[in-house]
N, C-alpha and C positions, 0 to 999 in steps of 0.2 A: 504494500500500500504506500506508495510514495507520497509526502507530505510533510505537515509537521511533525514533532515528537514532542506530545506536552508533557511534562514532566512537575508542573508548581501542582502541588498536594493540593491546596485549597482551591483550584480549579478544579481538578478531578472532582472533588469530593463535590463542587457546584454543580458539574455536569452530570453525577450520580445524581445526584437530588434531584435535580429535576428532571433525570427521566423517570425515577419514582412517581416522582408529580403525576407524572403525564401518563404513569402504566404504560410505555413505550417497547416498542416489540422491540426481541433480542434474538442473536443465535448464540447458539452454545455450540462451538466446535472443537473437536480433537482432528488428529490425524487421518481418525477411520469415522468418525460419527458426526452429526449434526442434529442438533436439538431445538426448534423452537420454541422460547419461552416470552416473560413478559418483567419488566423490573417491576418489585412490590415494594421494597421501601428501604432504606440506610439506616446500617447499626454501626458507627463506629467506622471501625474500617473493614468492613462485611458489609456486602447488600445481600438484598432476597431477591430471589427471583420464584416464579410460579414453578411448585412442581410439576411438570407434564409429562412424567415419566416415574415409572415405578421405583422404589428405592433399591432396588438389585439392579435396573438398569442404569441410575443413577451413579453407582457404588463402583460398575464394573466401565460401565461406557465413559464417566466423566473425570475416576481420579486418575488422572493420565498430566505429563507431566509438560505435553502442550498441550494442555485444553487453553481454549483464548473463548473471549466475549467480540460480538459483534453489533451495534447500531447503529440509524439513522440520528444525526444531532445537527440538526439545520441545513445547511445546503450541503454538507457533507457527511462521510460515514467515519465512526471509530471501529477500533481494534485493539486490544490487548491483553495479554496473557493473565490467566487469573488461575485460582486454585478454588476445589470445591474441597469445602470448609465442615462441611459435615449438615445437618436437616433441619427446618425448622415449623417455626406455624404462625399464620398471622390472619385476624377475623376468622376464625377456623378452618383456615384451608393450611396444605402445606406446602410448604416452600422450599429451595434450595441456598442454603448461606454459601458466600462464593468471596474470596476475598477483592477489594478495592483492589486493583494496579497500581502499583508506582510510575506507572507510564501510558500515556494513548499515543497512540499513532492514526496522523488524521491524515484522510486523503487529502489529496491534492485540487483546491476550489476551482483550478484550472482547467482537469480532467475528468470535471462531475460526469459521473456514468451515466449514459443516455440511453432510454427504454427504444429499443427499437419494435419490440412485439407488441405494440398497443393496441392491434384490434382498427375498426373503424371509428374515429372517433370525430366528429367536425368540431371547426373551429369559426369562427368568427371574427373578422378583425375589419378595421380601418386601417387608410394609408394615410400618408401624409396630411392629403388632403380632404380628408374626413368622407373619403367615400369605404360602403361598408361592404365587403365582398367575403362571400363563403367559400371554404376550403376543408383540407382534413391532416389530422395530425401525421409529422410522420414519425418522430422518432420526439421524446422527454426529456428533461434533466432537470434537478434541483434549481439551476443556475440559465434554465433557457430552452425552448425547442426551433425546429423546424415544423414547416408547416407548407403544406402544397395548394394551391389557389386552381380554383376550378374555374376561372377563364387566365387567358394571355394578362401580361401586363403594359401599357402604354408607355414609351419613350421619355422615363424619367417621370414617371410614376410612383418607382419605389428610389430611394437615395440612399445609399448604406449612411449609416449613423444619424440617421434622423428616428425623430420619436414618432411609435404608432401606439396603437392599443390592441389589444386581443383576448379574446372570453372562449377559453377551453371547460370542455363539462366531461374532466379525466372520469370520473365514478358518480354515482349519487350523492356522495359525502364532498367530494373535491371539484372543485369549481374556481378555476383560476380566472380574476375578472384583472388584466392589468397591462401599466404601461413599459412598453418593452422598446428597447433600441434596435433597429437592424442591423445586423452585421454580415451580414452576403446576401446576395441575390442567383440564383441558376436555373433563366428559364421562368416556371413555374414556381419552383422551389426557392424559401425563402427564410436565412435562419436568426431567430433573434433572442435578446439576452434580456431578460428581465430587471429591469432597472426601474425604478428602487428596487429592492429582494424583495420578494412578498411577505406578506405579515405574516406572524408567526403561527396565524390558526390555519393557515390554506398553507402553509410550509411544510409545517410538523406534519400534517395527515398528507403531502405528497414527497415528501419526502422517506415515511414509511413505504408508501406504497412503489415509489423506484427503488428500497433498498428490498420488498418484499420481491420484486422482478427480478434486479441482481442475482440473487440469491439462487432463486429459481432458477437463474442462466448458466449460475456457478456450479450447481449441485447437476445439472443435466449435462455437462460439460465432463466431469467429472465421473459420471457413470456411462460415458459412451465405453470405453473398455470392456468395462463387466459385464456391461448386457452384452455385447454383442463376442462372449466368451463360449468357447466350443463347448456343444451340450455333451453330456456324457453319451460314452460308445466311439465318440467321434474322432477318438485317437488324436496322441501328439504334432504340433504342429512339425513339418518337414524343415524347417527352417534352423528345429534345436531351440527354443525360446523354454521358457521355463513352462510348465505345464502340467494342472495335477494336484491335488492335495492326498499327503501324504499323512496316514494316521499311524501312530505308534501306540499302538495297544496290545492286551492281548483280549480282548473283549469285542467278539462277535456282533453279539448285540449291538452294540456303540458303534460298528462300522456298517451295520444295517440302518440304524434311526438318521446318518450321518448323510449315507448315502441316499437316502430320501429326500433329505432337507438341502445336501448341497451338490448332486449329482448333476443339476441341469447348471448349474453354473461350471464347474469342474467334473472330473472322474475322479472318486477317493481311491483310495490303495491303502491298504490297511497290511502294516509288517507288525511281527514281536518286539517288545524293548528289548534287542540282543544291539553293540554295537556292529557285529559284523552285515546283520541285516541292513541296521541305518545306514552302516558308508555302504551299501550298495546301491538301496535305494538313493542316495543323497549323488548318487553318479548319473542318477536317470531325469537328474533338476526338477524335481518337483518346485512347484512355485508357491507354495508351502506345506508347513510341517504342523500336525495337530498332534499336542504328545502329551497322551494320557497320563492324569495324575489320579491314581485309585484312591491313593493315601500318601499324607505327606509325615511320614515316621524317618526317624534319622537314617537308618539307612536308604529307604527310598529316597530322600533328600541328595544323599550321597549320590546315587545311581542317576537322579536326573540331573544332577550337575555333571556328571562325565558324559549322560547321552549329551547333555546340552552344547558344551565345550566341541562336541563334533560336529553340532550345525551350523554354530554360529558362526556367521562371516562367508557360507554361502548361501543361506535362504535365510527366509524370515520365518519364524515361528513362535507357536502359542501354545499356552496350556491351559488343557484341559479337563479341567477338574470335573470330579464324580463322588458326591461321598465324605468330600472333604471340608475344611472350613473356609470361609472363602477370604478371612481376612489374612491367614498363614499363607494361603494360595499365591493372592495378590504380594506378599512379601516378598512370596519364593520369586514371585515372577519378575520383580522388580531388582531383586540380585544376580537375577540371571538374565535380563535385559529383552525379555517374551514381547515380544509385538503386542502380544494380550493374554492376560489371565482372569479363567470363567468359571465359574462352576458350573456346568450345563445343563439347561434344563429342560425339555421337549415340547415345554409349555409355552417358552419365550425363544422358540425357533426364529420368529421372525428376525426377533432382535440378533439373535447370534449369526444368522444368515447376513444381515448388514453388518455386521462385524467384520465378518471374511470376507466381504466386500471392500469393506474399506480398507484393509490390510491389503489385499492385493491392487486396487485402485493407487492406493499412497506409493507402493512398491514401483508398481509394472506401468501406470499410467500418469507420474507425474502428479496423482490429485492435490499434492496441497496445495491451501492458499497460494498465488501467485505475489500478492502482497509483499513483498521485500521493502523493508526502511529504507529509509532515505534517511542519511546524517546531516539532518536539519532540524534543530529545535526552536521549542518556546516554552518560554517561563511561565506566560499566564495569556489570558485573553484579552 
């Protein structure tokens, strides 16, 4: 996200608040997941946000060591990394505590993201000279759009940097009524910047709703890989790419339930926890590794730390608890550096199914944030 990098505490802590204020929609993302939530209110240096998610998906999807916050805050959007803090409740519902950042990262007001999926939607405007002509939107932004006119325009009709007006009706709730500067002309087509910024009540709600499109364009973008992943039967690609989820069990069952749930995305392959099995399998690249945890007693501990030392640094892999507890699990997983640690449950397939998407999405397709800082700061606003 190229932009500024605010860092003055008592800003953040302004910009928290009142997205509180406003209940302003948020994401919640890691590596592999995305969560949309809602800010509920500041404690300190903790906010809440709405829980929209069960406390086991919470527990397993969110404490992850990039999870980051994402919003809409005027004509631009924030980002930055946060830590989930552990549960809460507030007018009796329940919440997630999530820590304040020491830092945002704000896009850049120069390169507000512009909606180009908008649907049909017309516009209205005058020219210069106060005649009123109909047209239709073509493409949004916090900071400005384009907009296509359904007749020709007359020889010095339109003037780049002259003031017109224009009345866009984006939603039933957003209704932009305002005076806008031209800044190009092409044709038909014709793009202008909102000058003054709009007020802050028609800002706030379009300004959600281009970061709710973003989003949308980010996450479909993002999953072209996986959907379009060989279903099972379909055998390895010719090319040698990674291919395959690999289970290390010795449990039957578990590579039946597995292969139901994740077969059409991948083919499983289910070996023993022997090492001579793994480096065999681990020579066939599987594009990942699902490695059974029955029970985490010291010497199993032992055993998955030498299977583990064998995978790591050619695939990525997770473990797969059964049985076990999930807070020791997640420890184990976190000394051994597991892409994810689950306890599996057949109940919340769906969720674990987006899991092993995002692992191999984040792996093989590039998914994260594209967002990289820029070493440009500010102190406050």
């Amino acid at each position: 996200m190229a932009g500024n990098l605010i860092r003055n505490s008592e800003t953040i802590a302004d910009i928290f608040r009142r997205a509180c204020e406003r209940r302003e929609l948020l994401i919640l993302v890691t590596p592999y997941l995305r969560f949309e939530s809602a800010f509920v209110k500041l404690e300190g240096k903790e906010f809440h946000v709405a829980a929209t998610m069960g406390r086991e998906d919470a527990t397993y999807g969110l404490r992850n060591s990039g999870l980051k916050v994402r919003f809409p805050h005027g004509i631009s959007f924030l980002e930055a990394p946060t830590e989930l803090k552990g549960f809460g409740m507030h007018d009796g519902r329940r919440t997630l505590r999530l820590a304040v950042p020491d830092r945002l990262q704000e896009e850049d007001h120069r390169s507000a993201y512009r909606v180009d999926r908008v649907g049909r939607i017309p516009v209205t405007f005058s020219t210069p000279k106060y005649d009123l002509i109909v047209g239709t939107l073509v493409d949004l932004s916090t900071t400005g759009s384009r907009i296509y006119s359904t007749r020709d325009f007359l020889v010095g009709e339109l003037v780049v940097g002259e003031e017109m007006a224009v009345t866009i009706q984006v939603t039933d709730d957003i209704r932009i009524n305002a005076k806008v500067k031209l800044r190009h002309v092409n044709g038909r087509t014709f793009g202008v910047e909102f000058r003054p910024q709009l007020e802050d009540k028609v800002l706030n709600l379009l300004s959600r709703w281009v970061f709710e499109k973003r989003e949308e364009d980010m996450d479909r973008i993002s999953r072209r890989g996986v959907e379009t992943a060989a279903p099972a039967g379909a055998g390895r690609p010719a090319t040698g790419n990674p291919s395959g989820l690999l289970l290390v069990s010795a449990d039957a069952d578990l590579e039946g339930s597995l292969q139901n749930l994740l077969g059409g995305l991948q083919p499983v392959t289910r070996i023993p926890p022997t090492i001579t099995a793994l480096k065999d399998a681990l020579n066939q690249r599987p594009s990942l590794v699902l490695y059974h945890v029955p029970s985490i007693g010291l010497d199993e501990r032992r055993r998955i730390k030498t299977m583990a030392e064998t995978i790591q640094g050619r695939t990525p892999f997770m473990l797969l608890g059964t049985s076990v507890d999930g807070g020791a699990l997640l420890e184990l997983g976190n000394e051994l550096k597991a892409a994810i640690s689950i306890v599996y449950n057949p109940e919340r397939g769906t969720f674990f199914q987006r899991l092993v998407q995002g692992v191999l999405r984040r792996t093989y397709e590039g998914g994260e944030s594209p967002m990289a800082p820029k070493e440009k700061e500010e102190t406050g606003r």
